[in-house]
Backbone as numpy.savetxt, mean C-alpha at the origin, in Angstrom:
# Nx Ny Nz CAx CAy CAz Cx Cy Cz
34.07 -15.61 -2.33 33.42 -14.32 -2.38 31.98 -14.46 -1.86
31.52 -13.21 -1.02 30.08 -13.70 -0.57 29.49 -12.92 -1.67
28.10 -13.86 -1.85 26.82 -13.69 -2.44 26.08 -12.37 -1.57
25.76 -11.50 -2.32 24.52 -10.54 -1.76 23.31 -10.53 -2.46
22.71 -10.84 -1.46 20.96 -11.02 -2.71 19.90 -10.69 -1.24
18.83 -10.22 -2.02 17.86 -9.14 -1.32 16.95 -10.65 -0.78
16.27 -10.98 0.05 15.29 -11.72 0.42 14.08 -11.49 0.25
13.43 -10.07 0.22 12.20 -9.85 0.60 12.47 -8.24 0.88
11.07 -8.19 1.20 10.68 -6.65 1.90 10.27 -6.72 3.50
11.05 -5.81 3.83 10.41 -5.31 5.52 9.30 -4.46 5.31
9.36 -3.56 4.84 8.25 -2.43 5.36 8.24 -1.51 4.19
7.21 -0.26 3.40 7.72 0.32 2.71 7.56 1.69 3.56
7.42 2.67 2.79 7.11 3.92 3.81 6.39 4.90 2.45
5.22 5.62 3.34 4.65 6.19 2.45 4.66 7.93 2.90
5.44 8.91 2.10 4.60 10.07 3.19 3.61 10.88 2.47
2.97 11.31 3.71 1.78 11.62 3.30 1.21 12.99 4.53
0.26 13.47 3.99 -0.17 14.84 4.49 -0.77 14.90 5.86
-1.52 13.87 6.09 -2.28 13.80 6.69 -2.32 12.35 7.58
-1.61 12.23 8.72 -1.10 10.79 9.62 -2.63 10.50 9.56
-3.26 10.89 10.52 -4.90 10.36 11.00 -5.69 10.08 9.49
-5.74 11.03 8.21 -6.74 10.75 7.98 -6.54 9.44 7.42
-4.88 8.71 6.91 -4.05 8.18 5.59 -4.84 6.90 6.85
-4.22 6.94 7.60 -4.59 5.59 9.01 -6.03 5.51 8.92
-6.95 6.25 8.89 -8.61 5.89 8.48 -8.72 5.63 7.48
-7.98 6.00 5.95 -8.37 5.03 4.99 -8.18 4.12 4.87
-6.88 3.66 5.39 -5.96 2.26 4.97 -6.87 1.37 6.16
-7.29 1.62 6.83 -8.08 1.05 8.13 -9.64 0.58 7.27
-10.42 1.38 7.23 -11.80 1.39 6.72 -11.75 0.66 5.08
-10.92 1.10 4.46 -11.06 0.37 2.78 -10.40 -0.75 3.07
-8.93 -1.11 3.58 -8.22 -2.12 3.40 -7.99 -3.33 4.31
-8.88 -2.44 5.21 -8.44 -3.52 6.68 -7.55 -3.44 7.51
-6.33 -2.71 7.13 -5.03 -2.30 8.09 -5.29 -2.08 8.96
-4.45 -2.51 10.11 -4.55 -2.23 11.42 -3.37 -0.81 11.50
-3.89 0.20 12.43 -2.91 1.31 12.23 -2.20 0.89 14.42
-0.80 1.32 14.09 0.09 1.12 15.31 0.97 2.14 15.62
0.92 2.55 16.93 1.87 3.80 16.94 2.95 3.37 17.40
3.95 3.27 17.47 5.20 2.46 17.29 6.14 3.26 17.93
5.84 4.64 18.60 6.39 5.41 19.21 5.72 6.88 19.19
5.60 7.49 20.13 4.86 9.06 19.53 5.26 9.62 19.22
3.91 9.67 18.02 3.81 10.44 16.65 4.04 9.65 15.66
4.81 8.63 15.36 5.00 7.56 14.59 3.95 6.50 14.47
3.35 6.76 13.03 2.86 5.03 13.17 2.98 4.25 11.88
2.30 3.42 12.11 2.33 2.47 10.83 0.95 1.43 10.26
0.79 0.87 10.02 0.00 0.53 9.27 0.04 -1.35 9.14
-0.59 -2.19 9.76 0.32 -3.55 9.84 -0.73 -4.32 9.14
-0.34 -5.38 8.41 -1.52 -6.42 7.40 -0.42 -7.76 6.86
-0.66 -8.79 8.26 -0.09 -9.67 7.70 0.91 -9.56 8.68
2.21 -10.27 7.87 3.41 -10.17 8.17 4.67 -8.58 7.52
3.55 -8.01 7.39 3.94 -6.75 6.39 3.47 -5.12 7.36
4.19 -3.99 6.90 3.37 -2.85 7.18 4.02 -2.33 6.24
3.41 -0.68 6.63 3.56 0.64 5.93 3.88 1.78 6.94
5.15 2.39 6.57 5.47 3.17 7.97 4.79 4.65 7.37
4.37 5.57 8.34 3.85 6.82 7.23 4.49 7.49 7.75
5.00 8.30 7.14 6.17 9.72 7.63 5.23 11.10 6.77
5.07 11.81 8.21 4.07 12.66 8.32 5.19 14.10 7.21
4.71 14.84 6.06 5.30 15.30 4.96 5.94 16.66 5.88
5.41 17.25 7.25 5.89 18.36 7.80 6.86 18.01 8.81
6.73 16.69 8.69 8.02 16.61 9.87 8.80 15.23 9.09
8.85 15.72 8.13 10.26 14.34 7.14 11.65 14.55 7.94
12.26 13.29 8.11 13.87 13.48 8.60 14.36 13.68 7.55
15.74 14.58 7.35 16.41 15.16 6.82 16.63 13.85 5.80
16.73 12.89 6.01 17.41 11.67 5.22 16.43 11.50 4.49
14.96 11.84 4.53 14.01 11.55 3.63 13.21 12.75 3.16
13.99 13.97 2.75 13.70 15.20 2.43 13.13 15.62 1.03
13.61 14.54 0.03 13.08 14.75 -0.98 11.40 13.93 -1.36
11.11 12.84 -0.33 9.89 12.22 -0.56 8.77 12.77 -0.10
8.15 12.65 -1.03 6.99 14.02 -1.57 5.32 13.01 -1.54
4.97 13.49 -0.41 3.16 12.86 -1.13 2.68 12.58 -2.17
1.88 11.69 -2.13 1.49 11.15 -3.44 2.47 10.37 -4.57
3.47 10.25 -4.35 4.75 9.94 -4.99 4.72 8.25 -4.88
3.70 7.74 -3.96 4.05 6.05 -4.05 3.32 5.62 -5.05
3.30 4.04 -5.26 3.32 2.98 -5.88 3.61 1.68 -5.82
2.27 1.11 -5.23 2.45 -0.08 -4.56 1.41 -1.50 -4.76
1.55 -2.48 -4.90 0.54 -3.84 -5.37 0.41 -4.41 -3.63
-1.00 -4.73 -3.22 -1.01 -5.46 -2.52 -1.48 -6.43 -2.83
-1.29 -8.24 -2.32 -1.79 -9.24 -2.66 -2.90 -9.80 -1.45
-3.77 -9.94 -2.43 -5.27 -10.26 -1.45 -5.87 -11.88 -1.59
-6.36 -12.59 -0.91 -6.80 -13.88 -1.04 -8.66 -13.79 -1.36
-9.02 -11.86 -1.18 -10.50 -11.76 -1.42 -10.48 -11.67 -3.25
-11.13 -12.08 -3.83 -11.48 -12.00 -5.23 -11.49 -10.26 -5.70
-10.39 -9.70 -7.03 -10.93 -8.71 -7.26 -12.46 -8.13 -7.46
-12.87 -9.22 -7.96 -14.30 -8.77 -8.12 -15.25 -8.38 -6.86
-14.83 -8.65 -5.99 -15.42 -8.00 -4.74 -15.01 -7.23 -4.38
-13.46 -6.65 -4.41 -12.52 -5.65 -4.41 -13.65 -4.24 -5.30
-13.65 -4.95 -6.01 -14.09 -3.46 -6.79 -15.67 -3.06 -6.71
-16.86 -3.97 -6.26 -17.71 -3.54 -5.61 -17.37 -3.05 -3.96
-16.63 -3.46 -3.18 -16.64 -2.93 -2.28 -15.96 -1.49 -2.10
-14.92 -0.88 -2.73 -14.32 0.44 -3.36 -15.14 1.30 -4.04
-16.14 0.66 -4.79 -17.66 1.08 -5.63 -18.48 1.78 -4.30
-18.64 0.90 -3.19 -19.12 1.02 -1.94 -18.28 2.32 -1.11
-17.23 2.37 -1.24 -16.64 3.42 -0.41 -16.88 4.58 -1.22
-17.17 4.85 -2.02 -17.03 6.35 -3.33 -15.13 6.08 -3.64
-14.64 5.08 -3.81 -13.60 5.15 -4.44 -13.07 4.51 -5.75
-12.42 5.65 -6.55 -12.58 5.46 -8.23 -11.47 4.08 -8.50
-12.64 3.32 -9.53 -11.20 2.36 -9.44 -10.47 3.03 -11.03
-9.18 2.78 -11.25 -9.22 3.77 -12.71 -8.19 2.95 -13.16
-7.65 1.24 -13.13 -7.86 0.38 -13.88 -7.76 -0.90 -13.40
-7.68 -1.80 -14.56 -7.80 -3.56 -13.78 -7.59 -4.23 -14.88
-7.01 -5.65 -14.63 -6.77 -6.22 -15.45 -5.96 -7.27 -15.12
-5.52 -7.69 -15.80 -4.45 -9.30 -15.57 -3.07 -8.41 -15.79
-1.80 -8.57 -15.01 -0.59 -8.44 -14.99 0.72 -9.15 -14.86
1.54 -9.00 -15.24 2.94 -9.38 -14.88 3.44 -9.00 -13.12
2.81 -10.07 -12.33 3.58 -10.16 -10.87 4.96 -10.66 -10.38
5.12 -10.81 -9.41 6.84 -11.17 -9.12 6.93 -12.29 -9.13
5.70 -13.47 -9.04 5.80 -14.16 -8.82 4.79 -15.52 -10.21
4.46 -14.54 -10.84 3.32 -15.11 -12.14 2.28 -14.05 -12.19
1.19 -14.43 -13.28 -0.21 -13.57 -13.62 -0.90 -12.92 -12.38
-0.88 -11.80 -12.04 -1.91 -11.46 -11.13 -3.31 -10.79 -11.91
-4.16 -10.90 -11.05 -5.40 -9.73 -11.47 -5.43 -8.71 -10.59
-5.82 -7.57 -11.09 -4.80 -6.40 -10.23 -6.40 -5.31 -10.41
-7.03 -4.55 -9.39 -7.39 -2.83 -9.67 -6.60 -2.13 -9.53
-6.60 -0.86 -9.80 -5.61 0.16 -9.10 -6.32 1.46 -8.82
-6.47 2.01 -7.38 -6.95 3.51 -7.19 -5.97 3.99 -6.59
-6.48 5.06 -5.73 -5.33 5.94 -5.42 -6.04 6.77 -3.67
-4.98 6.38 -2.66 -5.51 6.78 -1.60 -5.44 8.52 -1.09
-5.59 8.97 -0.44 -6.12 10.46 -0.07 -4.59 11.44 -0.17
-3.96 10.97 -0.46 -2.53 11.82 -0.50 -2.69 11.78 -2.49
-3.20 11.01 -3.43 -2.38 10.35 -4.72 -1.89 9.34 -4.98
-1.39 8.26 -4.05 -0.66 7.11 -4.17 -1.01 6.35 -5.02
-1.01 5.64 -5.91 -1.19 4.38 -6.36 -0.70 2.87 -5.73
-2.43 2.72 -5.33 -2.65 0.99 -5.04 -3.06 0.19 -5.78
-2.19 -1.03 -5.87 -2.94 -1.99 -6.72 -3.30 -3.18 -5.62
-4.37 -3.89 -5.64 -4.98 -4.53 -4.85 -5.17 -6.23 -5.91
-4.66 -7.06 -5.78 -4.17 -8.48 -7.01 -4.87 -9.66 -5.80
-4.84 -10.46 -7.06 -4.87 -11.97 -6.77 -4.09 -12.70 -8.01
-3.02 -13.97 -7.25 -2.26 -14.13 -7.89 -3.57 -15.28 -8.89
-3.39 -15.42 -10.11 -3.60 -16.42 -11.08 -3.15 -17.23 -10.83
-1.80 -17.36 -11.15 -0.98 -18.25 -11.18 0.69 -18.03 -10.72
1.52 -19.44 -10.85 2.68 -19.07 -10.24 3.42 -19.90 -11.22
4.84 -19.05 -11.55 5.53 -19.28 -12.29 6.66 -20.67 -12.04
């Protein structure tokens, strides 16, 4: 019998109201590089990772019920939270919490705000590994 087991993540997808402005935040606060991947389509690339954004007035039928502001997502950073959260301090963006967590992989230290649609970001450094 074959084994099915997930490896990892490709990409997540976020939608959101506003393509240009979501691509200037994730650009200016996070560093993302934004990519248009076809017109009108873009994404968002950091790493070996992106974020596809599906603009909320033109959702494909297959993704009709995903609603702005509706994500929830941890990114893992090698910069220290503590600079994380003066530099967010620096943008006018609220951090509204932080702390040590349960990651996928062991303890992270985690902020969490929320980008121009609602989303919830958490921005970590791992502690440790399990």
């Amino acid at each position: 019998m074959t084994e099915f087991r997930v490896t990892g993540f490709d990409h997540i997808v976020l939608c959101v109201r506003d393509v240009a402005a979501t691509r200037k935040f994730y650009e200016r606060v996070l560093g993302m590089t934004a990519r248009e991947e076809r017109p009108g389509k873009y994404s968002l690339q950091f790493g070996e990772n992106k974020i596809s954004l599906q603009d909320a007035a033109n959702s494909p039928s297959i993704a009709r019920d995903t609603v702005p502001g509706s994500g929830n997502f941890c990114l893992l950073s090698d910069t220290p939270v503590a600079e994380w959260r003066a530099h967010l301090s620096a943008e006018g963006i609220e951090i509204i919490d932080y702390g040590l967590r349960d990651g996928a992989t062991g303890t992270i230290d985690s902020l969490y705000f929320r980008d121009p649609d609602g989303n919830l970001v958490e921005v970590s450094n791992r502690v440790d590994r399990r």
